[in-house]
C-alpha positions as CSV (number, residue, x, y, z in Angstrom):
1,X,113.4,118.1,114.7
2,X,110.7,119.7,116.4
3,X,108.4,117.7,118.7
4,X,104.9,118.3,120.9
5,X,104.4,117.0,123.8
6,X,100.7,116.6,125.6
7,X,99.8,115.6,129.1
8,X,96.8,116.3,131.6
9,X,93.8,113.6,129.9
10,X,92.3,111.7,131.6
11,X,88.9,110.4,133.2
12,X,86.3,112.9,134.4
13,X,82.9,113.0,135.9
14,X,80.4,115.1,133.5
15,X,80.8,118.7,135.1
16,X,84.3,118.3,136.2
17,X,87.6,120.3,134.6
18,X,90.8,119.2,133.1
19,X,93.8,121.4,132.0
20,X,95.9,119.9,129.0
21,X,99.1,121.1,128.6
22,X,101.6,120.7,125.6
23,X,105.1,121.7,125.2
24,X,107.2,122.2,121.9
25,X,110.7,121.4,121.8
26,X,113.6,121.2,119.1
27,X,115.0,123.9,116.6
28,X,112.4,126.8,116.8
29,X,113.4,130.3,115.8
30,X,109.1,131.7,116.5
31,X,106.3,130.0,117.7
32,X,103.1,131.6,115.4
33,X,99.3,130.5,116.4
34,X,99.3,127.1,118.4
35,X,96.4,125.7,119.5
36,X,93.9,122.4,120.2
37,X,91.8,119.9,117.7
38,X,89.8,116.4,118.5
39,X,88.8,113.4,117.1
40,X,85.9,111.6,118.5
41,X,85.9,108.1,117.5
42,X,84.2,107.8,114.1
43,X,83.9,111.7,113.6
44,X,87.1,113.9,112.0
45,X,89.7,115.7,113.3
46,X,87.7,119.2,114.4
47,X,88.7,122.5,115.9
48,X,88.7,123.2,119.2
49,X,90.4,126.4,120.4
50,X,93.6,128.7,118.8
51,X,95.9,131.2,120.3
52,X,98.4,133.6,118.5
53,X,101.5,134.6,119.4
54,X,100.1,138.3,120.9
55,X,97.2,136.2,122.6
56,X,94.3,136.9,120.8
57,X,92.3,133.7,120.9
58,X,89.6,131.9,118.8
59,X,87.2,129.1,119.9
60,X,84.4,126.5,118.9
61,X,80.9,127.4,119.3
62,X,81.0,124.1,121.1
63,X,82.8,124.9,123.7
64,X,82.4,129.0,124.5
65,X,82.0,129.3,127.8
66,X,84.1,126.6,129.1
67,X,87.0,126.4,127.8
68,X,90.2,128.3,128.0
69,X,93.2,128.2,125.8
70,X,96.5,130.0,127.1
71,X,99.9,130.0,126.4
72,X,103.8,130.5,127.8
73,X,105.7,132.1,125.1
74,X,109.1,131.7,127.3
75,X,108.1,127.8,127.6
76,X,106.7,127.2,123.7
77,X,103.6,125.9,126.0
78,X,99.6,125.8,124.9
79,X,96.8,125.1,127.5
80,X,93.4,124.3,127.7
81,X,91.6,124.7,130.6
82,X,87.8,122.4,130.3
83,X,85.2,122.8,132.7
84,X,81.7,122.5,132.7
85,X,82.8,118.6,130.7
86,X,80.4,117.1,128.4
87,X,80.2,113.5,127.6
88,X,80.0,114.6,124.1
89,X,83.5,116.3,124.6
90,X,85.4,112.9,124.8
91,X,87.8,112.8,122.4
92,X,91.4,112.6,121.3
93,X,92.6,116.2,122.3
94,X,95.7,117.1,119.9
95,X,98.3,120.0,120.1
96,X,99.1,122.2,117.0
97,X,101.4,124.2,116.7
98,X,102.8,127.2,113.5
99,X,106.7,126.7,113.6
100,X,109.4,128.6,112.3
101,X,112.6,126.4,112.4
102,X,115.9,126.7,110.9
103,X,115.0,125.4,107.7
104,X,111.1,126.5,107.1
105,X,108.0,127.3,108.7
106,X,105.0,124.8,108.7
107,X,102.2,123.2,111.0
108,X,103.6,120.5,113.7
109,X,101.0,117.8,115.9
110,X,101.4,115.8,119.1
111,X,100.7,112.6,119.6
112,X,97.1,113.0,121.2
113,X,95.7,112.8,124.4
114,X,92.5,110.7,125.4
115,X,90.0,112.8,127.4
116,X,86.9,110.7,128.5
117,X,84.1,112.4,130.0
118,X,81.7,109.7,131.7
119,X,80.1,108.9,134.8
Protein backbone atom coordinates (compact mmCIF):
# COMPACT_ATOMS: atom_id res chain seq x y z
CA UNK A 1 0.00 0.00 0.00
CA UNK A 2 1.39 3.13 -0.93
CA UNK A 3 0.21 6.41 0.65
CA UNK A 4 0.89 10.51 0.21
CA UNK A 5 1.04 12.52 2.67
CA UNK A 6 0.63 16.67 2.47
CA UNK A 7 1.24 19.27 5.06
CA UNK A 8 2.17 23.11 5.01
CA UNK A 9 -1.66 24.83 3.97
CA UNK A 10 -2.86 27.10 5.43
CA UNK A 11 -4.04 30.89 5.64
CA UNK A 12 -2.11 33.62 3.98
CA UNK A 13 -2.15 37.27 3.32
CA UNK A 14 -2.25 37.99 -0.62
CA UNK A 15 1.64 38.37 -1.27
CA UNK A 16 2.81 36.06 1.30
CA UNK A 17 4.60 32.36 0.65
CA UNK A 18 3.78 28.88 1.67
CA UNK A 19 5.88 25.67 1.19
CA UNK A 20 3.74 22.31 0.83
CA UNK A 21 5.38 19.39 1.34
CA UNK A 22 4.33 15.70 0.70
CA UNK A 23 5.87 12.42 1.45
CA UNK A 24 5.19 8.92 -0.10
CA UNK A 25 5.45 5.97 1.84
CA UNK A 26 4.75 2.04 1.40
CA UNK A 27 6.13 -0.50 -1.08
CA UNK A 28 8.03 1.60 -3.76
CA UNK A 29 10.77 0.13 -5.91
CA UNK A 30 11.17 4.04 -8.16
CA UNK A 31 9.50 7.16 -7.72
CA UNK A 32 8.95 8.57 -11.71
CA UNK A 33 7.52 12.35 -12.12
CA UNK A 34 5.57 13.53 -8.94
CA UNK A 35 4.13 16.61 -8.73
CA UNK A 36 1.08 19.28 -7.62
CA UNK A 37 -2.69 19.78 -8.94
CA UNK A 38 -5.81 22.06 -7.41
CA UNK A 39 -9.30 22.27 -7.29
CA UNK A 40 -10.92 25.47 -6.63
CA UNK A 41 -14.27 25.14 -5.49
CA UNK A 42 -16.61 24.75 -8.41
CA UNK A 43 -13.67 24.63 -11.02
CA UNK A 44 -11.74 20.97 -11.82
CA UNK A 45 -8.88 19.42 -10.72
CA UNK A 46 -5.99 21.50 -12.76
CA UNK A 47 -2.21 21.38 -13.09
CA UNK A 48 -0.03 23.13 -11.17
CA UNK A 49 3.64 22.20 -11.28
CA UNK A 50 5.60 18.55 -12.10
CA UNK A 51 9.07 17.26 -11.42
CA UNK A 52 10.79 14.09 -12.81
CA UNK A 53 12.99 11.92 -11.25
CA UNK A 54 16.35 13.74 -12.88
CA UNK A 55 14.67 17.25 -11.86
CA UNK A 56 13.61 18.63 -14.87
CA UNK A 57 10.47 20.53 -14.00
CA UNK A 58 7.29 21.80 -15.79
CA UNK A 59 4.78 24.49 -14.54
CA UNK A 60 1.42 26.40 -15.19
CA UNK A 61 1.48 29.53 -16.99
CA UNK A 62 -0.39 30.55 -13.88
CA UNK A 63 1.97 30.40 -11.73
CA UNK A 64 5.67 30.97 -13.58
CA UNK A 65 7.39 33.04 -11.62
CA UNK A 66 6.33 32.09 -8.23
CA UNK A 67 6.24 28.94 -7.65
CA UNK A 68 8.77 26.31 -7.14
CA UNK A 69 8.46 22.62 -7.24
CA UNK A 70 11.49 20.42 -5.72
CA UNK A 71 12.02 17.15 -4.64
CA UNK A 72 14.14 14.63 -2.05
CA UNK A 73 14.68 11.49 -3.97
CA UNK A 74 16.26 9.81 -0.65
CA UNK A 75 12.87 10.99 1.24
CA UNK A 76 10.15 10.09 -1.85
CA UNK A 77 9.36 13.98 -1.00
CA UNK A 78 7.68 16.81 -3.48
CA UNK A 79 7.59 20.60 -2.61
CA UNK A 80 6.17 23.62 -3.61
CA UNK A 81 7.40 26.67 -2.72
CA UNK A 82 4.35 29.77 -3.41
CA UNK A 83 5.12 33.27 -3.13
CA UNK A 84 3.92 36.23 -4.61
CA UNK A 85 0.03 34.35 -3.39
CA UNK A 86 -2.96 35.24 -5.30
CA UNK A 87 -6.46 35.08 -3.98
CA UNK A 88 -7.20 33.36 -7.10
CA UNK A 89 -4.62 30.63 -6.02
CA UNK A 90 -6.95 29.28 -3.20
CA UNK A 91 -7.52 26.00 -3.66
CA UNK A 92 -7.25 22.38 -2.68
CA UNK A 93 -3.45 21.70 -3.31
CA UNK A 94 -3.02 17.75 -4.10
CA UNK A 95 0.17 15.58 -4.35
CA UNK A 96 0.70 13.18 -7.31
CA UNK A 97 2.86 10.94 -7.52
CA UNK A 98 4.27 7.98 -10.72
CA UNK A 99 4.89 4.78 -8.62
CA UNK A 100 6.60 1.65 -9.31
CA UNK A 101 5.65 -0.87 -6.51
CA UNK A 102 6.06 -4.51 -6.18
CA UNK A 103 3.13 -5.31 -8.13
CA UNK A 104 2.71 -2.41 -10.99
CA UNK A 105 3.36 0.98 -11.71
CA UNK A 106 0.49 3.69 -11.75
CA UNK A 107 -0.50 7.30 -10.60
CA UNK A 108 -1.10 7.68 -6.58
CA UNK A 109 -2.97 11.16 -4.79
CA UNK A 110 -3.02 12.55 -1.28
CA UNK A 111 -5.63 13.60 0.50
CA UNK A 112 -5.49 17.49 -0.32
CA UNK A 113 -4.46 20.33 1.46
CA UNK A 114 -6.56 23.65 1.78
CA UNK A 115 -4.51 26.70 0.80
CA UNK A 116 -6.55 30.02 1.30
CA UNK A 117 -5.19 33.16 0.13
CA UNK A 118 -7.26 36.15 1.68
CA UNK A 119 -6.89 39.22 3.55
Amino acid sequence: QVQLVESGGGLVQPGGSLRLSCAASGRIFSIYAMGWYRQAPGKQREFVAAITSGGSTNYADSVKGRFTISRDNAKNAVFLQMNSLKPEDTAVYYCHANILTGVARGDYWGQGTQVTVSS
